[in-house]
C-alpha positions in Angstrom: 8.6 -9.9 -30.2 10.9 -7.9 -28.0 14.4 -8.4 -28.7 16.9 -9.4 -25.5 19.0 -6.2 -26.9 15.5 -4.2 -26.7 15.0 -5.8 -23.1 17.8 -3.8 -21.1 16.0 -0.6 -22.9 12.5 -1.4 -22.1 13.7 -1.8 -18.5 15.9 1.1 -17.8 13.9 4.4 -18.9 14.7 7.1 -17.0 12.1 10.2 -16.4 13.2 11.9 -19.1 13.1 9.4 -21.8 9.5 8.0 -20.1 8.0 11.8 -21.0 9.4 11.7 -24.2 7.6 8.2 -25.2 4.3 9.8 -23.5 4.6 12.9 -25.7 4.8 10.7 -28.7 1.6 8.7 -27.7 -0.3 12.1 -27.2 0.1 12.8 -23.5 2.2 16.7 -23.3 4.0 18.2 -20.2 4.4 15.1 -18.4 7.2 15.1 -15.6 8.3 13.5 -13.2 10.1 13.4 -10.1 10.8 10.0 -9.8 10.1 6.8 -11.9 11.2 3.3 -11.3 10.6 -0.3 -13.3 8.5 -2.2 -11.5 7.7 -5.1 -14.1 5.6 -6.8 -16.7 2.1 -6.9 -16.3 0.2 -9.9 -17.3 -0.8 -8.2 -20.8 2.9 -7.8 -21.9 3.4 -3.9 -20.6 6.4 -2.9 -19.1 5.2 -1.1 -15.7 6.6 1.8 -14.0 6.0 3.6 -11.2 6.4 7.1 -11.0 5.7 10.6 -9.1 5.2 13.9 -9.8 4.3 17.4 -8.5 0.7 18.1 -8.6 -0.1 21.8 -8.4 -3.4 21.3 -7.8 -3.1 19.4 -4.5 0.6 21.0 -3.9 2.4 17.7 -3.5 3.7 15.2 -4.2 1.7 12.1 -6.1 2.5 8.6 -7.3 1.0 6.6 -10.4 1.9 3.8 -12.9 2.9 4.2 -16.4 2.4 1.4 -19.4 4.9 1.3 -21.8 4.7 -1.3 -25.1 5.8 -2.1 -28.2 4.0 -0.6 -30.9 3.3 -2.3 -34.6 5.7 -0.5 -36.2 8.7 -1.2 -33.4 8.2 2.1 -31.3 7.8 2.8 -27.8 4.2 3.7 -26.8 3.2 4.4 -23.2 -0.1 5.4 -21.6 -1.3 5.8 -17.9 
């Protein structure tokens, strides 16, 4: 269960915090321009939308992180 005091976190990463919980869950050197909450999906992830510089293309692209609550209380996230 997610707690209502846990909610207002879940909800209000910023980029920052968001590439720290993906370097946690294994995914280094993530950043990001931009990211914004979008909302839960049906499976209980918290959904947010973000974008980042891709050097490869040399722009600008946009994508969707999954963050969730892991067995042990902390914040996972995955693409």
């Amino acid at each position: 269960m997610i707690l209502a005091t846990e909610l207002s976190k879940y909800t209000s990463l910023d980029r920052y915090e968001l590439s720290n919980i993906l370097a946690d869950s294994g995914y280094t050197d993530c950043s990001f321009n931009s990211v914004k909450f979008l909302g839960l999906t049906n499976g209980g992830n918290f959904c947010y939308a973000i974008k980042y510089f891709d050097e490869q293309s040399e722009g600008e692209q946009t994508g969707k992180v999954f963050v969730s609550k892991s067995a042990t209380g902390a914040m996972t996230a995955e693409f």
